[in-house]
FIROTOR-110036 format. One record per residue (C-alpha): residue in three letters; x negated, y, z. Coordinates in steps of 0.2 Angstrom, whole numbers, padded with zeros to 4 digits, always signed. Layout:
! residues N
AlaXYZ
...
This chain:
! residues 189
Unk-0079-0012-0053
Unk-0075-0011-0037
Unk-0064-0023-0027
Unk-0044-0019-0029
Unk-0030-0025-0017
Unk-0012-0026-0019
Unk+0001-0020-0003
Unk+0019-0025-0004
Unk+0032-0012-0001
Unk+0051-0020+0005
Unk+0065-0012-0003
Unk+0071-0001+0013
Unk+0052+0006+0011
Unk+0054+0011-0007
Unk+0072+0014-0001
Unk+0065+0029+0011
Unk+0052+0035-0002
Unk+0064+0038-0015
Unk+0076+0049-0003
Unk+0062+0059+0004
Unk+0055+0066-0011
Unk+0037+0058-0011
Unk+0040+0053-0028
Unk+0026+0061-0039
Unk+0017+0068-0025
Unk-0002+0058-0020
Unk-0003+0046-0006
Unk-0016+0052+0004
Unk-0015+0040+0018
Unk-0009+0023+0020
Unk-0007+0016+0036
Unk-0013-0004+0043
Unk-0008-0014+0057
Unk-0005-0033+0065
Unk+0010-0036+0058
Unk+0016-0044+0043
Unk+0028-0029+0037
Unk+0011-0018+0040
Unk-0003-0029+0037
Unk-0022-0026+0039
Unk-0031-0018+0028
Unk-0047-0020+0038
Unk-0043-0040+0041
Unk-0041-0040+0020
Unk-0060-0033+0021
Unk-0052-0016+0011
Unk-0068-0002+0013
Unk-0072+0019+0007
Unk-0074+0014-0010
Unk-0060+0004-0017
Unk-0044+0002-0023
Unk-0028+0000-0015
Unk-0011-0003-0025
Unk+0007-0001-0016
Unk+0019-0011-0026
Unk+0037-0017-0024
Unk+0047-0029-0034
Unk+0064-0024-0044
Unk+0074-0035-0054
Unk+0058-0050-0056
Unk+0045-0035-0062
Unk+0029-0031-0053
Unk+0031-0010-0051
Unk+0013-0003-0044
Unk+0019+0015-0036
Unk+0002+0021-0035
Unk-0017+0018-0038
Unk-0026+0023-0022
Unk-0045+0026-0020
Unk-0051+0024-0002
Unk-0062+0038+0006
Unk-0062+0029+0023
Unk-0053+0019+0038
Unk-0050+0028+0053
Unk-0041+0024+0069
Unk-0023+0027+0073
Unk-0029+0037+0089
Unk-0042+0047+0076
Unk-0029+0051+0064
Unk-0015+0059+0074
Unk-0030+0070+0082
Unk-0035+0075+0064
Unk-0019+0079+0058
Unk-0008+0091+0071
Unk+0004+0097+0057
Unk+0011+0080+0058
Unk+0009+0075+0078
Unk+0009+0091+0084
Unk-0001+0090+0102
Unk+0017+0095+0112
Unk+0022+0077+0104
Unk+0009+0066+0110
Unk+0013+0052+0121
Unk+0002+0040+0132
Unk+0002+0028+0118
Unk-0002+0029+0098
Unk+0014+0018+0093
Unk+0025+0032+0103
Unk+0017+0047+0095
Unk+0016+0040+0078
Unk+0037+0036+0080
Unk+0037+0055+0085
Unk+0029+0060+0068
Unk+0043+0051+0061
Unk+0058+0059+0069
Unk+0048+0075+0065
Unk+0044+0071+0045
Unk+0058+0058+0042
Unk+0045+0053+0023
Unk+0032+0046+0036
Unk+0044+0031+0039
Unk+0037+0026+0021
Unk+0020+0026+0024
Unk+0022+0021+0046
Unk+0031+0006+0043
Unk+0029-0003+0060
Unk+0017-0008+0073
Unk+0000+0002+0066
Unk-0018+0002+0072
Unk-0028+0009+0059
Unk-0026+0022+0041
Unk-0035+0022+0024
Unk-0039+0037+0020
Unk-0038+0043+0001
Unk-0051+0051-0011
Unk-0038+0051-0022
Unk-0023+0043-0031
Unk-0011+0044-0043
Unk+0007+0051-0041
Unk+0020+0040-0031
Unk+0029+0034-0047
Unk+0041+0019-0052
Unk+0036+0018-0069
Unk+0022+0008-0070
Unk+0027-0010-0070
Unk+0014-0025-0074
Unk+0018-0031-0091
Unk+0025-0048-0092
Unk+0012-0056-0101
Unk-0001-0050-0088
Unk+0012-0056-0074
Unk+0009-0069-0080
Unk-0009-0071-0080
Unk-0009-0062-0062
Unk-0022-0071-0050
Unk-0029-0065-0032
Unk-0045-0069-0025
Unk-0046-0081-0011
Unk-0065-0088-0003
Unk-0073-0087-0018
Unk-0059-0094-0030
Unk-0046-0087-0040
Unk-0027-0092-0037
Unk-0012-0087-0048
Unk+0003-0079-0037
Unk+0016-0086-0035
Unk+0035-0087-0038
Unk+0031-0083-0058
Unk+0042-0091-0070
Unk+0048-0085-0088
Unk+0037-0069-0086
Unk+0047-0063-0071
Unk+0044-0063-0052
Unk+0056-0075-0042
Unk+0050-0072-0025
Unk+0041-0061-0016
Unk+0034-0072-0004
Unk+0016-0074-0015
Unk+0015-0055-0012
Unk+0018-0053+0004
Unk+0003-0046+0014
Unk-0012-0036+0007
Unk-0022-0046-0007
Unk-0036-0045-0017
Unk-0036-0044-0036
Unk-0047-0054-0046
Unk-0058-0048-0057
Unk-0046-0049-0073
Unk-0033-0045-0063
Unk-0040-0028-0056
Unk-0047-0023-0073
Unk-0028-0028-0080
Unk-0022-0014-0064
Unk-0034-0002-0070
Unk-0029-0002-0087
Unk-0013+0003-0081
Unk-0022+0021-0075
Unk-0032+0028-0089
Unk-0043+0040-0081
């Protein structure tokens, strides 16, 4: 198996998604940067070839929104080039960050996805349908560990099978190898 990773998503994200219609529609992109509200995926080590997991936190459960399979990392400058029905050439400006706010005010959904401040995009083979039904059952909550430096370290803010904080979620981390298999479980092919 390969390796999985987790993304939060705040509620104003989830928030935007809900209200324009993405939904049951794939995510084919997702976007990275510097910032803790758009973290790195390239700093997290995320390559082609694995599996990315969006998730957002409501009323102490774990929903994942998606299971995303990587097809590659691109640059942001690469990206907008690639994809002119979204950054028509008439929009760009000197600077990435200026056309990519463009894209936004053009395609309202992108705020979803473009959160703040980004430098690079995944790029997906695949993934399922944007949904809020799949939430991580308790008991594997519960048991729910991320890999740091060769270790495996249970999140935090756990307590009676429910999520207290988000703050052990924050960031992009990567599953265990329980943990991914317990994810994937949750996608039957």
């Amino acid at each position: 198996m390969s390796n999985a990773y987790t993304v939060l998503w705040n509620s104003d994200r989830v928030r935007i998604a809900k209200k324009h219609g993405l939904i049951g529609r794939s995510i084919d992109f997702l976007f990275g940067g510097p910032h803790t509200t758009q973290p790195s995926f390239i700093k997290a080590g995320v390559k082609a070839g694995e599996i990315v997991y969006p998730v957002s936190v409501r009323d102490g459960g774990l929903h994942i929104l998606s299971q995303v399979r990587i097809r590659a990392v691109m640059t942001v400058d690469d990206f907008i080039a690639a994809h002119p029905h979204l950054y028509p050439p008439e929009t760009h400006a000197p600077r990435a960050f200026e056309t990519l706010e463009k894209g936004v005010e053009l395609h309202p959904w992108l705020r979803a996805l473009n959160w703040t401040g980004s430098d690079h995009v995944l790029l997906a083979e695949r993934s399922t349908p944007f949904s809020f039904d799949t939430v991580l059952p308790p008991e594997l909550l519960t048991r729910l560990t991320f890999r740091f430096n060769k270790a495996d370290w249970p999140v935090s803010g756990v307590a009676e099978s429910r999520l207290t904080t988000t703050v052990g979620l924050q960031g992009i981390h990567r599953l265990s190898f329980t943990s991914a298999w317990d994810f994937a479980s949750l996608f039957p092919a």
